[in-house]
Each structure stands twice: as structure tokens, then as C-alpha cells.
N, C-alpha and C positions, 0 to 999 in steps of 0.2 A: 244485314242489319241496317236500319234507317235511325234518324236521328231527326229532332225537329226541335228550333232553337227562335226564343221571338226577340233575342236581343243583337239590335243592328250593331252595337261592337264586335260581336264573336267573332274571329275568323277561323273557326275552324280547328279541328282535332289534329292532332302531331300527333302521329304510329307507329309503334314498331314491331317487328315481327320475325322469326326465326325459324330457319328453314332449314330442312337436310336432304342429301340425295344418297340413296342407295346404286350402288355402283355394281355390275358385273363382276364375277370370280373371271381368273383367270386359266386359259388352259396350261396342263403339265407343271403346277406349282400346288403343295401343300399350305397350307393355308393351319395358321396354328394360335392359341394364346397362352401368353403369359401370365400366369395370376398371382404376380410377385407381392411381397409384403410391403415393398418401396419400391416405385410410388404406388399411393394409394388408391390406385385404378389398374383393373388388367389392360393390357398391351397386345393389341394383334399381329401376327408374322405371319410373314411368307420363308416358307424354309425349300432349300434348296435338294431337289428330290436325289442327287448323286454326293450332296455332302452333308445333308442334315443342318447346315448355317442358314441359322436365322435373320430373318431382315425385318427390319421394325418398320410397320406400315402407319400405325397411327397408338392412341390411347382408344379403348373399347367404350370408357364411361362406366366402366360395374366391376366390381373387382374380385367377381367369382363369374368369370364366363363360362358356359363347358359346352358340351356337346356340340362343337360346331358340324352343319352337314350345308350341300351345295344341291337346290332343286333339279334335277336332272333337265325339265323342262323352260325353265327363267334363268336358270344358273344364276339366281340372287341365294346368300347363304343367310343359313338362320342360325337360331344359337340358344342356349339355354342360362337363366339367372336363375336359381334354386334360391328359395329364402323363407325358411320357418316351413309354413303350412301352405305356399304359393309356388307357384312358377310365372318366370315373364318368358316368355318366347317371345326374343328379338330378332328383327334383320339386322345384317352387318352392313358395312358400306366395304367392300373390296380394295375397294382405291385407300383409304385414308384409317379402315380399318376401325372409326367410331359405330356404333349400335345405338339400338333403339327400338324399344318395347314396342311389340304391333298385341300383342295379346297378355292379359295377366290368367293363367290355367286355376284356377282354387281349387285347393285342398288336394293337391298335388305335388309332390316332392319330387322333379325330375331330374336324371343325371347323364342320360342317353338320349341321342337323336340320329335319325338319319333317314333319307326318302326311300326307297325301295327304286326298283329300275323304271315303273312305271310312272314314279311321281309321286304317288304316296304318301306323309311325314307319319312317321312310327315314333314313338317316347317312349325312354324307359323309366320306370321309378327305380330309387334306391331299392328298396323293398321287394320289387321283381315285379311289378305289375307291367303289361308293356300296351300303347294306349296308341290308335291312331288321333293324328290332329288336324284338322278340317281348317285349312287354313285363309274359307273364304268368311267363315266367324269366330277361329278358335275354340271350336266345343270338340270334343272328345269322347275316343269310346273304348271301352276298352278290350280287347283281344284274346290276352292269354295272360297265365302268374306262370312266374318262372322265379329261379333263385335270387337275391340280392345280385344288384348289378353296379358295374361302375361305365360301362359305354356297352353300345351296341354298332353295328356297319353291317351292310347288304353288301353282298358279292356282285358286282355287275352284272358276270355271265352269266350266273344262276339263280339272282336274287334268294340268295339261302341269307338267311341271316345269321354272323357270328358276333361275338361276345365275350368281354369281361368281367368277372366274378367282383365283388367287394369281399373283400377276405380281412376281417381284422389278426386271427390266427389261422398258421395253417401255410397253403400253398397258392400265395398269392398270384403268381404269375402263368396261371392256367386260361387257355384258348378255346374255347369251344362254341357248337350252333346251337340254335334254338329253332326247336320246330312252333314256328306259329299258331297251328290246330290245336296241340297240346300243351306247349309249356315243355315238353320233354328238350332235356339238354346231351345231347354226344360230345365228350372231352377228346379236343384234340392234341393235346398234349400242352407241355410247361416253356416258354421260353428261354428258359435257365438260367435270368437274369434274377430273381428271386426275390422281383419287388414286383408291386401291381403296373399292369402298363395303365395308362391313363387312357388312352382311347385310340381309338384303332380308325382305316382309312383303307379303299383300295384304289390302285391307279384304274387306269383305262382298261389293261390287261387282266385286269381280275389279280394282281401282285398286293400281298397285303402287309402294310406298316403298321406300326405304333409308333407311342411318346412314352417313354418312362421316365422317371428322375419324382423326388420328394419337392414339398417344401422351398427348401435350402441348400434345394441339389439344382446344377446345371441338365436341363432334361434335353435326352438324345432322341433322334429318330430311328427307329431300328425297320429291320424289316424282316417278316415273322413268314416261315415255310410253312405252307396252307397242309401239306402231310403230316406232319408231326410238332408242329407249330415252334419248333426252334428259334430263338430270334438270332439275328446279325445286326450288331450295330453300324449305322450306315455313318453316321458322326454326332458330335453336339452340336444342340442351336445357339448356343452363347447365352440364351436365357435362362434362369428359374422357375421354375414350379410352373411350367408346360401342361396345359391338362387336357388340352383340344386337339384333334387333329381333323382334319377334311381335306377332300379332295374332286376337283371337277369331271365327273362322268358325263355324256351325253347317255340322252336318256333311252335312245333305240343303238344296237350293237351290229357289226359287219363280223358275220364267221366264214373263213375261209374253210376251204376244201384243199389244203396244199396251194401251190402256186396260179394252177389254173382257174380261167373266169368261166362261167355258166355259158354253154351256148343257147341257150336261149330263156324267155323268161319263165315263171313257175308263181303259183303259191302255193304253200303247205298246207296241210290241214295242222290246224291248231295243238297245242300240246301242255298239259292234258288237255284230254276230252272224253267226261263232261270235264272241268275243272271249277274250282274254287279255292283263293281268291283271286290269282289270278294265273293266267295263261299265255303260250308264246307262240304269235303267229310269222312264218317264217317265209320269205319269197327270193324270189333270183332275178338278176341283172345283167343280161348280158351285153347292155353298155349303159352308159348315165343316162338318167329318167327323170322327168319328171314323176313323183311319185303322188297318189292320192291313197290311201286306206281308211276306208271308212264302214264303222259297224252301224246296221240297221235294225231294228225289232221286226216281228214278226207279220207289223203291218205296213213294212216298206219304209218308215218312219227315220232318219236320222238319228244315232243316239250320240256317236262320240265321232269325232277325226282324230284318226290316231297320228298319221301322216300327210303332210302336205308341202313336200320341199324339193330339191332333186336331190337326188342319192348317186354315188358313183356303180358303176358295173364291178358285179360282186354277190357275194349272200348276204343277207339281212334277217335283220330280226325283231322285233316289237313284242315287249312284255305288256298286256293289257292287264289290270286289276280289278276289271267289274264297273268304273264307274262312267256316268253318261258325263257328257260337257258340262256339267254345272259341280262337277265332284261329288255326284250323291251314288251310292251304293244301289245299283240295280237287282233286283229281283231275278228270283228262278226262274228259269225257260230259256227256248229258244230261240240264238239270234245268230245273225248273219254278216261275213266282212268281207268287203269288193276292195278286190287291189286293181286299179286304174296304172297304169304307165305309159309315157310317151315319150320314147324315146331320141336322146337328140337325133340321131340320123334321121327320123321319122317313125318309125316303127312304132305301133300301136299295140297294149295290153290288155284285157280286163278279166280278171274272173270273179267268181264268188262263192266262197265254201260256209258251211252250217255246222254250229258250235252249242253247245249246253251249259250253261249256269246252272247248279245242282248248290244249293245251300241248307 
């Protein structure tokens, strides 16, 4: 912006301006809020993953937060404001716990969020619609309908997704997945707390929690057995009306073989294959790597880097989701991923195996 002024008294504009930073999640801490009636703003926590005790991080700014999730990839967290016929999808700030609207969704009533393992943002509506969200413009699309919902969460190790019902009569405290292609839901069974949990969360391990409590109830962290979905309460946060829960995943997973490491390196062929929408390519380490993995198209071309850090000696694993660097959903056919390694001793890797997109 310029300015052009012909009077020799001016001296000039006095500014001001206001700024925010979005701060990193933390590792091995839930991350929660409070969307108490006093004061008249929700309140972000950090709760304490062996006692369920809440720690007050900051004021949020919006006084119905919900769905909070943690990008697998920036580990910055985002968040949901529901309001009328809109949704604001916010970033949090981790540190101090205030938000702030990066996108407003129309004619969207969302009450579910959460990324998948490869990155991904998935929304749920109240209503059951469940929508991905494109978070380099916030446009949206939508996926599958599935029943009224109150949260959704992605299992690390398997990216399955599970889910809570909105039940206003009935058997509120029921756990179950959602198959994505269809909408179809398998009940894993009741908590036997016999109120709605508010949303759900899983550690690192693929260990899965909730938050339950009303209103004008002090709301507990519990944690819910992925067989028969039983809950244990872990303890209370000292807060009321708890409606979020999240937790920081890294976005590629180490599966062990028992205690022993790989003697030597590997990569897997992909799984499935063909797959849609996405898939898990798997390799070995038989000591720390520098690692590269990168998929190509059919005419040699770069599409995505999935990997490029060192990883310790061990198995791994990378869920892909289809899309190239730019977030956009790639097209059917075949393509191709080179896992590069260079090991610290020295020791050099490379292979490359051929995969199918089928949509």
C-alpha cells in the first residue's frame, strides 16, 4: 500500500497491528477443551495421559470448540466452531492454547475432525455426512453418509476409522467404525458409562480414549478397549463440559517383529494392491538411514515425497493416500516408489516396486 500526501506538515501515519503464532502440539500429551458456560470462552487443556488432570493452557476465543485433531505431518492442531448453517475450521496455538479461524466451510454443520495417518483432514457432520478438507483452500468434498455423529478418530496402525453416534434416545455410549467406501458402520460395543463420550483420541500405540461428562459435569478421560469397547476411567480433568479430545501421532509408524532388528534392508510391495484410497508401503532397516521414498508416474516424473529424514534400524511403514505434493487426488493407473537408504555405517539401498490406483 502507498500513500501520497502534498501537505509539508504531515508527519506521517501511527499503526497498529496484531499478530498471532500458531505454536506446535506437544509429544505424549492430550490436548482437550473446555466449553464451560463461565467464562464465556472455551478454554484449551492439556490432560495428563496417566491421570486424566487437566492443565489450563490458555482461553480458545470461541466458546463452542470441538473436534480438535493434530496434523500428523506439521503437528499444528486444528479445530472446529459449528455455528447455524457454517463451520470455521481453526488452527490452535499449542502453547497458550488461543485459535483462530484459517477457513469458514458454508452450509456445513461439522462436529467431527481428524487427519487419517497419511495427512489427510476428514469432517464429520452432525447429520452423518463425512467430507474431506483441503486445507491449502478449505473446499471440501464429500466421501460417504453415515449415521448422525458426535466425533470421529483414525486408528494410527490401521487408519480404520472409529466413531461416535449422537443419540438423543436410546444407547448413547456406543463405539463403533465406519467403513469409508460405504457408509456401513460395525458396532463395537457400549462403554457402560451410559452417556455419550464426546470424542475420542488414540495414543501412538493405536490405545484408544475418550472424554465424557455433560454440561455441568466435571468431564473424565477414560480409556475404551478397542475389542469390546468397554471404558476405564483413567480420572477427571478438573474441568466441565470437555467436548475435544486429540492427540499427537507422527504420521509414518515402526512395527516391530518381536525384539529383533532386520538384517538387512527390504522394501515391501505395497498393501493393497491395486488400492484406493489409500495404501501401505512397508521397508526394513538394518541400522539408521538416511531415508528417501519417493513415488513417480509412469513417465519417470516425481509425484509426491513421502520420506526424507533418517529413521532408526527397525521396520517401517508409510500410509500413502493417493495424493501428489500439492494435495490434489491423482488419477487411476500406474505408478511407481524408490526407497533410497544410506546407511550411517555407509551402506547403501535402493529399490523400486510398481503399484495400481484403481478408482
Amino acid at each position: 500500500m502507498s500513500f501520497t500526501n502534498n501537505d509539508p506538515d504531515f508527519s506521517g501515519f501511527r499503526m497498529k497491528g496484531r499478530g498471532f503464532e500458531i505454536n506446535e502440539t506437544m509429544t505424549n500429551v492430550f490436548y482437550a477443551v473446555s466449553n464451560a458456560v463461565t467464562p464465556d470462552t472455551g478454554r484449551t487443556l492439556s490432560l495428563d495421559k496417566t491421570s486424566g488432570n487437566g492443565t489450563l493452557l490458555g482461553k480458545s476465543n470461541f466458546a463452542d470448540l470441538r473436534g480438535l485433531s493434530i496434523d500428523p505431518i506439521t503437528n499444528i492442531m486444528y479445530g472446529l466452531v459449528p455455528s447455524g448453517s457454517s463451520t470455521d475450521l481453526v488452527r490452535v496455538n499449542a502453547t497458550e492454547g488461543d485459535a483462530y479461524t484459517l477457513y469458514t466451510l458454508p452450509g456445513l454443520f461439522m462436529v467431527g475432525l481428524d487427519f487419517d495417518t497419511s495427512g489427510v483432514l476428514y469432517g464429520a457432520l452432525q447429520s452423518g455426512g463425512i467430507y474431506t478438507i483441503d486445507l491449502s483452500n478449505g473446499s471440501t468434498t464429500q466421501v460417504t453418509t453415515t449415521v448422525q455423529l458426535t466425533s470421529i478418530a483414525f486408528d494410527p496402525t490401521t487408519n480404520e476409522l472409529w466413531a461416535t453416534p449422537r443419540v438423543v434416545v436410546g444407547q448413547k455410549d456406543r463405539i463403533f467404525k465406519i467403513d469409508l467406501s460405504t457408509g456401513d458402520t460395525t458396532i463395537i460395543g457400549r462403554t457402560g458409562f451410559n452417556v455419550q463420550t464426546n470424542d475420542l483420541a488414540f495414543d501412538e500405540t493405536g490405545a484408544l480414549y475418550g472424554v465424557i461428562g455433560g454440561a455441568a459435569d466435571i468431564g473424565k478421560l477414560i480409556s475404551i478397549d478397542k475389542t469390546t469397547a468397554v471404558g476405564t476411567e483413567v480420572g477427571e480433568t478438573g474441568y466441565t463440559n470437555v467436548q475435544s479430545l486429540a492427540y499427537r501421532n507422527s504420521g509414518t509408524s515402526s512395527i516391530g517383529e518381536g525384539n529383533e532388528l532386520p538384517v538387512t534392508f527390504s522394501l515391501g510391495q505395497n498393501y493393497p494392491n491395486p488400492f484406493n484410497p489409500t495404501t501401505r508401503i512397508e521397508f526394513t532397516l538394518p541400522v539408521a538411514s538416511d531415508v528417501e521414498l519417493v513415488v513417480y508416474n509412469l513417465l519417470g516424473q516425481e509425484i509426491v515425497t513421502l520420506l526424507s529424514e533418517q529413521k532408526p534400524a527397525g521396520y517401517h511403514s508409510v500410509i500413502w493416500n493417493a495424493n501428489d505434493s500439492k494435495g490434489i487426488k491423482l488419477s487411476s493407473g500406474i505408478y511407481f516408489y524408490k526407497l533410497k537408504a544410506s546407511g550411517v555405517e555407509g551402506s547403501e539401498f535402493q529399490d523400486i516396486k510398481k503399484m495400481i490406483l484403481l478408482k
